[in-house]
C-alpha positions as CSV (number, residue, x, y, z in Angstrom):
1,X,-66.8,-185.8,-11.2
2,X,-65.2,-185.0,-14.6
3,X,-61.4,-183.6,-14.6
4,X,-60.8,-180.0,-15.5
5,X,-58.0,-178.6,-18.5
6,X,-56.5,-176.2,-19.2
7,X,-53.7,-174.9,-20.2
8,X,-51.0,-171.9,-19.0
9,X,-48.5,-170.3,-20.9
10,X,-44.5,-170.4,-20.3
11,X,-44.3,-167.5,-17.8
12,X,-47.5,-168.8,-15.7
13,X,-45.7,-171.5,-15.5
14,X,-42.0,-170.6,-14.0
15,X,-44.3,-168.4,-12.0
16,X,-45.6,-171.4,-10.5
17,X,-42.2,-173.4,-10.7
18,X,-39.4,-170.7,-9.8
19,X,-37.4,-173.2,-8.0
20,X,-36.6,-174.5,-11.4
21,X,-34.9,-171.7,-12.7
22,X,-33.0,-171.1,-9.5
23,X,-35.2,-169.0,-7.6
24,X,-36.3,-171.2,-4.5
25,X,-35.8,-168.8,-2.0
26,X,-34.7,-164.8,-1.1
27,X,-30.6,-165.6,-0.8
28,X,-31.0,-168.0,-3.8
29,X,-33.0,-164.9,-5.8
30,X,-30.8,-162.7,-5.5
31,X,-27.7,-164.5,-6.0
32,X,-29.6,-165.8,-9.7
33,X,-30.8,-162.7,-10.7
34,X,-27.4,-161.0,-10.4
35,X,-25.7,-164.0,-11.7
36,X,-28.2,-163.7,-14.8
37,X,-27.7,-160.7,-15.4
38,X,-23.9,-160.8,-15.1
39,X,-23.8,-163.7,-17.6
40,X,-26.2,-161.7,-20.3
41,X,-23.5,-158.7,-19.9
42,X,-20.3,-161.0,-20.5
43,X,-22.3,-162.4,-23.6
44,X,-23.1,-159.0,-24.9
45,X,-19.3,-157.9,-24.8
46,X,-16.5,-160.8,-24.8
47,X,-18.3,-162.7,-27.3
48,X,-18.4,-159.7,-29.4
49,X,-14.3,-159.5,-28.7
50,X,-15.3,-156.4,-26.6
51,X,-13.2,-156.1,-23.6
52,X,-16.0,-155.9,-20.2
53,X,-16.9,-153.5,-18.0
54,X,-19.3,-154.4,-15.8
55,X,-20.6,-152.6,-13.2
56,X,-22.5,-154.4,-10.6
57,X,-25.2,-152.2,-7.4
58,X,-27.1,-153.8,-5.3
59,X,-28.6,-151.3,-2.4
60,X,-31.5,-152.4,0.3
61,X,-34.4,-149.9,-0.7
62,X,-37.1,-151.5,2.1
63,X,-35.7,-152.5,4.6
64,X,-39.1,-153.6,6.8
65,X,-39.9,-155.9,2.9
66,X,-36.4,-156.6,2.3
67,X,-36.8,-155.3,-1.1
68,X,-33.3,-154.6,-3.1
69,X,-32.4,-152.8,-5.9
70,X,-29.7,-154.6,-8.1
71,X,-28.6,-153.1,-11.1
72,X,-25.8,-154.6,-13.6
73,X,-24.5,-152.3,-16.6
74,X,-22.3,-153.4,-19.4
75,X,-20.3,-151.7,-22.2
76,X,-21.5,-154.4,-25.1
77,X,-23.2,-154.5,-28.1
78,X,-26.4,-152.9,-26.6
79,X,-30.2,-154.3,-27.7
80,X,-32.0,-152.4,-30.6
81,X,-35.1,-151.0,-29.1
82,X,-37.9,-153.1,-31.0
83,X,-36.2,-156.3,-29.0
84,X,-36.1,-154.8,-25.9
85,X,-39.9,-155.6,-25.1
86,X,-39.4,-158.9,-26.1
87,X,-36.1,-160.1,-24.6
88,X,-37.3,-159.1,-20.9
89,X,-41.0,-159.7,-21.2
90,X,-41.0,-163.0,-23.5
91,X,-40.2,-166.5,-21.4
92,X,-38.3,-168.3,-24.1
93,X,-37.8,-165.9,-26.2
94,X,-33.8,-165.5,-26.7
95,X,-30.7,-164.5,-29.6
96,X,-29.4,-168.2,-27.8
97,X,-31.3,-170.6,-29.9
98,X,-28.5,-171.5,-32.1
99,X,-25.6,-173.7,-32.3
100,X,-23.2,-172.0,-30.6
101,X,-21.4,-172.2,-27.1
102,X,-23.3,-168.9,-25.0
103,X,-23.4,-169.0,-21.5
104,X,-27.3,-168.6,-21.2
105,X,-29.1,-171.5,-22.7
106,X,-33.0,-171.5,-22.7
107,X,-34.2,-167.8,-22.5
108,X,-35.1,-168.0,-19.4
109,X,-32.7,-165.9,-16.8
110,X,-33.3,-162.4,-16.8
111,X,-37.3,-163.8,-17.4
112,X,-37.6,-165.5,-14.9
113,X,-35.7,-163.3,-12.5
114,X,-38.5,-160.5,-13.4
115,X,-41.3,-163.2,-12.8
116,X,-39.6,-163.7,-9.6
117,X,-39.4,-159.7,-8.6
118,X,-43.0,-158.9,-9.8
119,X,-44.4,-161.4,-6.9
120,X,-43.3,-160.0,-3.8
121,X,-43.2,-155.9,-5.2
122,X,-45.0,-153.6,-8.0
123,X,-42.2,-151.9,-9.4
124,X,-41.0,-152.9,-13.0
125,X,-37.7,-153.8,-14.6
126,X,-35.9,-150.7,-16.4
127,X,-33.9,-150.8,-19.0
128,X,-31.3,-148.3,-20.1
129,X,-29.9,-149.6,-23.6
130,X,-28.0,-148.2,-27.1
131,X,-26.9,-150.6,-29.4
132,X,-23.2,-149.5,-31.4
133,X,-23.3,-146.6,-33.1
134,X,-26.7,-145.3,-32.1
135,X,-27.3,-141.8,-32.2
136,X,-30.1,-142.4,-29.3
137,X,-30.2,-143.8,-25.6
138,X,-33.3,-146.0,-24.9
139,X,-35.1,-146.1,-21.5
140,X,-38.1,-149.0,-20.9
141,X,-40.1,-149.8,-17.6
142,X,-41.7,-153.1,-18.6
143,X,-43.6,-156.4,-17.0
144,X,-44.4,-159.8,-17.7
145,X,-48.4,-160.6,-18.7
146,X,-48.3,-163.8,-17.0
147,X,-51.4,-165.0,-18.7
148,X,-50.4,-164.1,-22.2
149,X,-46.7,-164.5,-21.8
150,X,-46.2,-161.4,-23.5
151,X,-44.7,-157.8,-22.2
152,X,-46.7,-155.1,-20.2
153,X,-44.6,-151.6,-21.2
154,X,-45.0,-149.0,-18.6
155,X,-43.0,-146.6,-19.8
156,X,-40.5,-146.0,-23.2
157,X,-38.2,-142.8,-24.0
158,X,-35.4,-141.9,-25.5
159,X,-32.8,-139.5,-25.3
160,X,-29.9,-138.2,-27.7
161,X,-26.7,-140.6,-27.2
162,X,-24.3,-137.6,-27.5
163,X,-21.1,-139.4,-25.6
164,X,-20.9,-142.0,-28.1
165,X,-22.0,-144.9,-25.4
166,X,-23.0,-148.2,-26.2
167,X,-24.5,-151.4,-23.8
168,X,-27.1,-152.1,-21.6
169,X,-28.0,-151.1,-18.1
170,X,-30.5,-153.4,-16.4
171,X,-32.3,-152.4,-13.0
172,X,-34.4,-155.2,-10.9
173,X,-36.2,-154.9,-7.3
174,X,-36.6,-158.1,-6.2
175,X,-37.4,-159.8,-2.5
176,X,-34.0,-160.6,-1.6
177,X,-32.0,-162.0,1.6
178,X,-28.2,-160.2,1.7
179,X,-26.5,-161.5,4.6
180,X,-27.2,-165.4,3.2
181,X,-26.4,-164.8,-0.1
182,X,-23.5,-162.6,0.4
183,X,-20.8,-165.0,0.8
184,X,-22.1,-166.6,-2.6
185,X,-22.4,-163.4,-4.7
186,X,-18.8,-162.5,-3.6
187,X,-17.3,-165.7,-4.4
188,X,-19.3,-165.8,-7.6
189,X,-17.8,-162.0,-9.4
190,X,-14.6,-163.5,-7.9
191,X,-14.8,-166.6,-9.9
192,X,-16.0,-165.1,-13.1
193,X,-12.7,-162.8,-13.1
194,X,-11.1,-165.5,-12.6
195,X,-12.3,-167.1,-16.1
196,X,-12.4,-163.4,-17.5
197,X,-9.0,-161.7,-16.4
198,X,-9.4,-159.7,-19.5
199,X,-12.5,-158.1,-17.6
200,X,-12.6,-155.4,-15.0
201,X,-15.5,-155.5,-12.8
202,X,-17.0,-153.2,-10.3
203,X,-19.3,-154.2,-7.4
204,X,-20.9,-151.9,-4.4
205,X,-22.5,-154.2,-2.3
206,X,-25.5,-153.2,0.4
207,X,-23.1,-152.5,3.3
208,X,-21.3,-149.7,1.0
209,X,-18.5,-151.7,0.0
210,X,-16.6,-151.8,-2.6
211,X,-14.4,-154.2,-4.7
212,X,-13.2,-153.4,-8.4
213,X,-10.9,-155.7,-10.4
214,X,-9.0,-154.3,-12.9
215,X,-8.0,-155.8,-15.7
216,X,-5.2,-158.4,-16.2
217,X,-4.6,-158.6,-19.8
218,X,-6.4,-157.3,-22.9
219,X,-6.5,-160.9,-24.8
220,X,-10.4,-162.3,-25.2
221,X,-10.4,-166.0,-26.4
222,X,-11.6,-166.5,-29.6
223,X,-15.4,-166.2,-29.8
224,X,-17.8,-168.8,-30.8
225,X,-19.2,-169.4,-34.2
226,X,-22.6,-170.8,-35.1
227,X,-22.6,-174.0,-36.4
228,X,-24.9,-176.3,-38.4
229,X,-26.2,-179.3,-36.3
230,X,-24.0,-182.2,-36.4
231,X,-26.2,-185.7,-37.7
232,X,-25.3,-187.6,-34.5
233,X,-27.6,-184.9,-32.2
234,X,-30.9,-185.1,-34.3
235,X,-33.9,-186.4,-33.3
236,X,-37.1,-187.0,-35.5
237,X,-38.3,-183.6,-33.7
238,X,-35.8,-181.1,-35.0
239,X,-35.6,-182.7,-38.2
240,X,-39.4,-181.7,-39.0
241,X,-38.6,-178.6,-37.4
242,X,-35.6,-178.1,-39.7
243,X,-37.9,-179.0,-42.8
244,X,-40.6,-176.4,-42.0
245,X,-38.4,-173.2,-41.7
246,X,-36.7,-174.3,-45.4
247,X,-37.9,-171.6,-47.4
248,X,-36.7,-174.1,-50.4
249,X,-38.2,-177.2,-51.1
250,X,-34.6,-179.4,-51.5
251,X,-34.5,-182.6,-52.6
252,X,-32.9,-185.0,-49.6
253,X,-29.5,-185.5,-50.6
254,X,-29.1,-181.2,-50.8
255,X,-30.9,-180.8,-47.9
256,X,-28.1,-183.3,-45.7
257,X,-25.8,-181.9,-47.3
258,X,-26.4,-178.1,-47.3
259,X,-28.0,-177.9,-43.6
260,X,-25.7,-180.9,-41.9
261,X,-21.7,-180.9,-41.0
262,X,-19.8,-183.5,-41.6
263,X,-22.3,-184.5,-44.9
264,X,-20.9,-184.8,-48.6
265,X,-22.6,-185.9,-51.6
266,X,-21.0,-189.4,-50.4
267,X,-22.1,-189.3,-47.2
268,X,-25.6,-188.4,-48.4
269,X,-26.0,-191.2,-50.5
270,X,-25.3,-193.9,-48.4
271,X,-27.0,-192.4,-45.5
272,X,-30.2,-192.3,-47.9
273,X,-29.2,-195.8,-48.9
274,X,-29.1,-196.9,-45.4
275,X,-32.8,-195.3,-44.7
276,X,-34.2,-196.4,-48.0
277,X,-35.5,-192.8,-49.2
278,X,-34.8,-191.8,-53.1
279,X,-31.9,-189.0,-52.5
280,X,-34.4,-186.7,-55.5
281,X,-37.0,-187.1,-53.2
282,X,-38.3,-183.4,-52.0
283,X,-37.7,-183.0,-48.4
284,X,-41.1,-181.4,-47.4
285,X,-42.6,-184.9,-48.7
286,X,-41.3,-186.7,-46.6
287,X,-43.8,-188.7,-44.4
288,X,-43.1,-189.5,-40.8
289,X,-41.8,-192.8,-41.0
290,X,-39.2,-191.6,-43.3
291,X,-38.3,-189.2,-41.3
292,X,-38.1,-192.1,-38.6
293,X,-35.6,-194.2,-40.8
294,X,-33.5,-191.0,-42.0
295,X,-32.7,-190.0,-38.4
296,X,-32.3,-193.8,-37.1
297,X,-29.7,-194.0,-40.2
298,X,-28.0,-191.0,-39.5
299,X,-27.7,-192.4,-36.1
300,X,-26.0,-195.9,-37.1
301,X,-24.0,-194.5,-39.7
302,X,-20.1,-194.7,-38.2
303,X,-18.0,-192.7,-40.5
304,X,-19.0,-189.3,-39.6
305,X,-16.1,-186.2,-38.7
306,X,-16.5,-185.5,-35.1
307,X,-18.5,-182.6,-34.5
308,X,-16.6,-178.9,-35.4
309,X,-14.9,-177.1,-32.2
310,X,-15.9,-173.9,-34.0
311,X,-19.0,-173.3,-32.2
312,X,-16.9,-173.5,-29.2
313,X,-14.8,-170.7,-27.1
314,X,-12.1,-171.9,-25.1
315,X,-10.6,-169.5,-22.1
316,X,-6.7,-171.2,-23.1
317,X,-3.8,-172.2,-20.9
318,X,-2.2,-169.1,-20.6
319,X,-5.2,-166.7,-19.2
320,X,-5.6,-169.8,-16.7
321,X,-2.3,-169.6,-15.7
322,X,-2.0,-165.8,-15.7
323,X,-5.5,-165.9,-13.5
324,X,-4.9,-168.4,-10.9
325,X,-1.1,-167.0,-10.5
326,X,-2.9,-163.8,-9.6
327,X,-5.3,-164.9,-7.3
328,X,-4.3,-167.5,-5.1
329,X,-0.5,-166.6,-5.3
330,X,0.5,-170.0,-5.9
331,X,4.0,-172.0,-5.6
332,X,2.8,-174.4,-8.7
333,X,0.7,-173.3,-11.7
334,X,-0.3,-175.8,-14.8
335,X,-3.3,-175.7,-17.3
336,X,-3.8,-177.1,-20.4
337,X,-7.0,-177.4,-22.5
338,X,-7.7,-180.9,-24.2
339,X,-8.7,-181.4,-27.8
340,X,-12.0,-181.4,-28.6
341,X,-14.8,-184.4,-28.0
342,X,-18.6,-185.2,-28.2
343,X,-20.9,-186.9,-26.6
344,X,-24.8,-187.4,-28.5
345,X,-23.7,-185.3,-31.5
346,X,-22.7,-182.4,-29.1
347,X,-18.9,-181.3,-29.2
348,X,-17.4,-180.2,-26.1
349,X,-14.2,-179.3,-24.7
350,X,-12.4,-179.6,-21.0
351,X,-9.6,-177.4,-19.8
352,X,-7.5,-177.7,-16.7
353,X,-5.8,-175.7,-14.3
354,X,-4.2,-176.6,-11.0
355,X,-2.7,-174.5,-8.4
356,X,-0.7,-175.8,-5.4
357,X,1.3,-174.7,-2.6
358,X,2.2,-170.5,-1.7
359,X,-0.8,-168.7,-0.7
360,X,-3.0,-171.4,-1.1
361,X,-4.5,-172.4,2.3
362,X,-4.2,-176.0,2.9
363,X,-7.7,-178.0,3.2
364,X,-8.6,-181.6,3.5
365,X,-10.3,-181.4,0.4
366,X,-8.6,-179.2,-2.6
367,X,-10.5,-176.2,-3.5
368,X,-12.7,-177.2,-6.6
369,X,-13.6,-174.6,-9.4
370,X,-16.2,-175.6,-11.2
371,X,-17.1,-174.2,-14.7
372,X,-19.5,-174.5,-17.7
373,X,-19.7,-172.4,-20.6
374,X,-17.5,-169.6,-18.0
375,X,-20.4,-170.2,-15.9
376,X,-19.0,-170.5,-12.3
377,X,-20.8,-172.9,-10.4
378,X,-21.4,-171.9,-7.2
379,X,-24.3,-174.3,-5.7
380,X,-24.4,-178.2,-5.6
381,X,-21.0,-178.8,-5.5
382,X,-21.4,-182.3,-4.2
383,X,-23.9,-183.4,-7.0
384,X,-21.5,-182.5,-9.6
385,X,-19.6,-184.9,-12.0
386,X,-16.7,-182.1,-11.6
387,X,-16.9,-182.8,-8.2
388,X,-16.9,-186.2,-8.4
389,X,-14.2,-186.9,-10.5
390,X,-12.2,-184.8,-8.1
391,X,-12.9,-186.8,-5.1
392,X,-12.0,-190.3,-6.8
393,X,-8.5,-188.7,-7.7
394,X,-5.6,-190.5,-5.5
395,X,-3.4,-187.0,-4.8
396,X,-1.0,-189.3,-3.0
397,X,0.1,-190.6,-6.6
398,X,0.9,-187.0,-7.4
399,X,3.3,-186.4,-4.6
400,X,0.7,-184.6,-2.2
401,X,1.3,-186.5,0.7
402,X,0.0,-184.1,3.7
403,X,-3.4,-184.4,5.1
404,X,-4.1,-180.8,4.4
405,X,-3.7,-179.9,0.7
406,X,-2.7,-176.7,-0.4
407,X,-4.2,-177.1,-3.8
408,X,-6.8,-175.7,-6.1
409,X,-8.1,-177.5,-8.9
410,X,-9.9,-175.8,-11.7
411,X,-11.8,-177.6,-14.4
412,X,-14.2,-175.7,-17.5
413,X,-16.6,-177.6,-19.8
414,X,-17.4,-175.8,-22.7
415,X,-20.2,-177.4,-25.4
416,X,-23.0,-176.1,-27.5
417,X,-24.9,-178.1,-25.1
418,X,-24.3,-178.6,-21.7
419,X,-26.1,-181.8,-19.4
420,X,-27.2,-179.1,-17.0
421,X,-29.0,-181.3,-14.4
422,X,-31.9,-178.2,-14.1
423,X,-32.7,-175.3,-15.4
424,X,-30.6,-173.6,-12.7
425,X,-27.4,-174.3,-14.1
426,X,-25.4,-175.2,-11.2
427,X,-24.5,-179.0,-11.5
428,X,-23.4,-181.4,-14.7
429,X,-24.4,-184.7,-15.3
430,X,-22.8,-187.6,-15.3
431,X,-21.9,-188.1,-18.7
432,X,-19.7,-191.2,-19.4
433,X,-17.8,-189.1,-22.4
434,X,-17.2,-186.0,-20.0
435,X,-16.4,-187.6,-16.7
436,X,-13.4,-189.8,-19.0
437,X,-12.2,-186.3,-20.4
438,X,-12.4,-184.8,-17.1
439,X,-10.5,-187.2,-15.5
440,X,-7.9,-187.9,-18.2
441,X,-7.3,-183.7,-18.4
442,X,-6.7,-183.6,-14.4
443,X,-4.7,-186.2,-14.4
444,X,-2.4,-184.7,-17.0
445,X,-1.9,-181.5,-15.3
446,X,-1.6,-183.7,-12.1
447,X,1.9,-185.2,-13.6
448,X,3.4,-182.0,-13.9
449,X,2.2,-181.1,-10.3
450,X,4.1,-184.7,-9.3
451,X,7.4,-183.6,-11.5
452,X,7.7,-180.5,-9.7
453,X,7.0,-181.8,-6.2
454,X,9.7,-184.6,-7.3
455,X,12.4,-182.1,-8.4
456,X,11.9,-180.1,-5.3
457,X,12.3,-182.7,-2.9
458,X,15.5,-183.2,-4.7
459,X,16.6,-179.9,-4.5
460,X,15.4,-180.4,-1.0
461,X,17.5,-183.2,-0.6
462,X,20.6,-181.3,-2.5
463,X,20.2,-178.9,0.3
464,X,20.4,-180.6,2.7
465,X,23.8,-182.4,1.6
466,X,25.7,-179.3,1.1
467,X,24.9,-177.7,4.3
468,X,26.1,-181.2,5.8
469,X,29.4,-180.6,3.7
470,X,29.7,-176.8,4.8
471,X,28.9,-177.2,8.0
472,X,32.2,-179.0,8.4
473,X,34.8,-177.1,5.6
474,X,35.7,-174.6,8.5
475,X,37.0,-177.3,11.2
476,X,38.6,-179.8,8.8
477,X,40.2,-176.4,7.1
478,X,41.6,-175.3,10.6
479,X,42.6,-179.1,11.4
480,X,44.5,-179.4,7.8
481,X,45.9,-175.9,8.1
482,X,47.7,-177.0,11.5
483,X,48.5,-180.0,10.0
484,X,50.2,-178.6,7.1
485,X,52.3,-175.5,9.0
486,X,53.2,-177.9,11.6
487,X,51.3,-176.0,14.1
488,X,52.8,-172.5,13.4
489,X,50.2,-170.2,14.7
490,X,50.8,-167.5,13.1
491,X,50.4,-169.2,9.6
492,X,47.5,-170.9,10.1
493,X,44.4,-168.3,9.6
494,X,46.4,-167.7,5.9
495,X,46.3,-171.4,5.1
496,X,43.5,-172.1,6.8
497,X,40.9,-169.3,4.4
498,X,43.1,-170.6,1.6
499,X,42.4,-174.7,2.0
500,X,38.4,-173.6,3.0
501,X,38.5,-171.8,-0.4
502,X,39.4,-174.7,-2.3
503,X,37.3,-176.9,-0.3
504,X,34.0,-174.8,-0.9
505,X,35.1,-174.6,-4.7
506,X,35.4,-178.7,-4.6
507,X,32.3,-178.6,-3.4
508,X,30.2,-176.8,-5.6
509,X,32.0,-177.9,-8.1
510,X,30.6,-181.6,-7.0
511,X,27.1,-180.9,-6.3
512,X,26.7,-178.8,-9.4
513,X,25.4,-175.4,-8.0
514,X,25.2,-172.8,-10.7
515,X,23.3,-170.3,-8.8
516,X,26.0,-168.0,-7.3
517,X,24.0,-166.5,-4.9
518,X,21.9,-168.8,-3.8
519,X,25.4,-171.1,-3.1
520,X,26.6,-167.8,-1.2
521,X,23.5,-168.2,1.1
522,X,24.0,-171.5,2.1
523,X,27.6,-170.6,2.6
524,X,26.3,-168.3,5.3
525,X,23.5,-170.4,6.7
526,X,26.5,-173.0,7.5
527,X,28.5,-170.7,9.0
């Protein structure tokens, strides 16, 4: 018997394969889908320096089919109304496909969380969008053609957009399982605020409940910018595919240098040297084992710049501080964000922040936050280099002695391309470059953590000692006070409050306490 082809497009086939994207099962759905959607409106807004509000509804519509209703409305940028079709009914069709730090990566999510609700229900996505400064409001009910990969519109309108608003309102029903994913979806909007304190956020959940954070602070880290590709991160692939959308036929050396970082006339000439090609030759000539040598020299050639940090959006020390102060109410706060590093071509950056004592309940394990892109990462924990690094860090170095620590540990990669270990986004790889940064940045908050422990053992310590000495000023002032009035009673209280005066001056004159009132409080505790 002869083997049958054929083939299937990209929607036919995370159809077949929705595990890949995150979808495996009806508390994993709806957790994704909201967390797509979540991630597409913090995208449309803080990138755009546009402080978020999001607003999040999920309500149980079928309760015999388990069919919810989750909607997620933002106040960004808003889509213009020829995309719309495309960007919800197009697997892999995206505005991510750049150079550029985004928190989605493949144009998948939202996709793939429609290809998810159109199996198990009939009703289509709608979408409620107007872009900034549009006079209308746009309204679409669309699917997915799963054969052509293409969108089915059911329904398009318009209305006039007299209120001046601007963003996108997306609704989904989708086969979902609330009381499993709940715990998740909570801990994941509480996570994202904690990355986006300059976000408020509003969720109604199934049961009628409601949370709403407001907004910390009205600072957004600095956006992203788009970025050529850097020579280290090119494969024989992307270099044809550069060469075919140059509407200009450049000669080699211009072409390194006008569509490469980190390439100068220089640069370009002994890189061309290196691969043998005439620098006047035009690019589009270029046969494929040239292109072979050109991206193996590119490769070997050690004296490029690092990658540029501009296509990258760091969240910064301070918002990490500010965020973690106001949700774990901690004793200790640090965070610091590292200078920036690659790995395959690919710059990335880690950032920091650690929490300890207060609030924090104490754990065997400290409390890992995991982040990519702002992404929390919710799932596979375990799998995780984040993780891992975390486990192999000796806390008893750092002055956390006790079994059960009281301590949260917060770590963000952000890179233009992150070593996702599927398309679900909830684990990194084990990347030799990222696991050393990762470990050298939670070490470095770690030493603060240890200096403070260390000075407050000491002031522990200091404590201590002068409740020992105060403990004892009123009997040795009473003893002295006979002594020195030769047991006249009537003169001792006098002399006595005068020598326990001087003796509470002497000491804390000796130990060194500056603090009036806190010495006054010790004063009483000894008493």
């Amino acid at each position: 018997m002869s083997e049958k082809f054929a083939s299937i497009s990209p929607a036919e086939f995370f159809k077949r394969n929705p595990e890949l994207a995150g979808f495996s099962n009806p508390a994993r759905a709806l957790y994704q889908a909201l967390r797509e959607m979540v991630e597409n409106s913090l995208d449309a807004t803080d990138v755009h320096e546009i402080l978020p509000s999001i607003k999040i509804i999920i309500d149980l519509i079928d309760q015999d089919k388990q069919i919810y209703k989750l909607t997620v409305e933002d106040n960004g940028i808003g889509i213009p109304p020829h995309v719309v079709p495309d960007a919800f009914g197009r697997v892999l069709y995206s505005s991510k496909y750049v150079i550029r730090q985004t928190r989605g990566m493949y144009g998948l999510g939202v996709k793939a969380a429609v290809l998810y609700s159109q199996m198990y229900q009939d009703r289509p996505v709608e979408i409620m969008t107007s872009p900034i400064n549009s006079k209308r409001i746009y309204f679409f009910k669309l699917k997915i053609d799963v054969t052509k990969n293409e969108p089915i519109i059911y329904e398009r309108s318009s209305i006039l957009n007299d209120k001046g608003f601007h963003g996108t309102s997306v609704t989904l029903y989708l086969l979902g399982d609330w009381q499993r994913s709940k715990a998740r979806i909570y801990e994941y909007i509480k996570r994202t605020y904690i990355v986006a304190p300059y976000a408020e956020f509003f969720f109604k959940d199934p049961e009628g409940n409601v949370v709403y954070y407001k907004r910390l602070t009205t600072k957004i880290p600095e956006p992203p910018k788009e970025v050529k590709p850097h020579p280290y991160g090119v494969d024989i692939e992307l270099l044809k595919n550069m060469i075919a959308k140059q509407k200009n036929d450049y000669e080699v050396k211009d072409f390194l240098t006008k569509e490469f970082q980190s390439v100068g006339d220089v640069t370009a000439l002994k890189i061309l040297e290196m691969a043998k090609i005439n620098p006047d030759k035009k690019i589009k000539s270029l046969k494929d084992d040239e292109l072979a040598r050109l991206t193996e020299a590119m490769k070997k050639f050690e004296d490029f710049r690092p990658p540029s940090p501009d296509a990258l959006s760091v969240i910064g020390a301070d918002l990490i501080e500010l965020s973690l102060k106001n949700m774990f109410n901690p004793e200790f706060v640090a965070a610091l964000t590292r200078k920036p590093k690659a790995y395959q071509g690919h710059p990335f950056i880690v950032e920091v922040g650690i929490a300890y004592g207060g609030a924090i309940q104490p754990m065997e394990e400290p409390l890992v936050l995991r982040y990519a892109n702002k992404i929390p990462l919710i799932y596979d924990e375990k799998s995780d280099v984040i993780w891992k690094v975390v486990e192999e860090i000796d806390w008893k170095r750092y002055g956390i002695e006790e079994e059960q620590k009281p301590l949260v540990v917060m770590v963000h990669l952000c890179s233009t391309k992150v070593p996702y270990k599927s398309a679900g986004k909830e684990s990194i790889a084990d990347v030799e470059e990222i696991e050393k940064e990762i470990k050298n940045g939670i070490m470095e908050v770690a030493r603060k953590l240890r200096l403070y422990i260390s000075e407050k053992k000491k002031e522990e310590e200091a404590r201590k000692k002068m409740l020992t000495y105060l403990k004892y000023i009123p009997e040795i002032a009473r003893s002295l006070a006979v002594f020195a009035t030769d047991d006249k009673k009537e003169l001792i209280p006098k002399v006595q409050d005068e020598i326990q005066s001087k003796l509470f001056e002497i000491v804390k004159k000796k130990l060194d306490v500056k603090d009036e009132e806190e010495y006054k409080m010790y004063r009483v505790e000894a008493l």
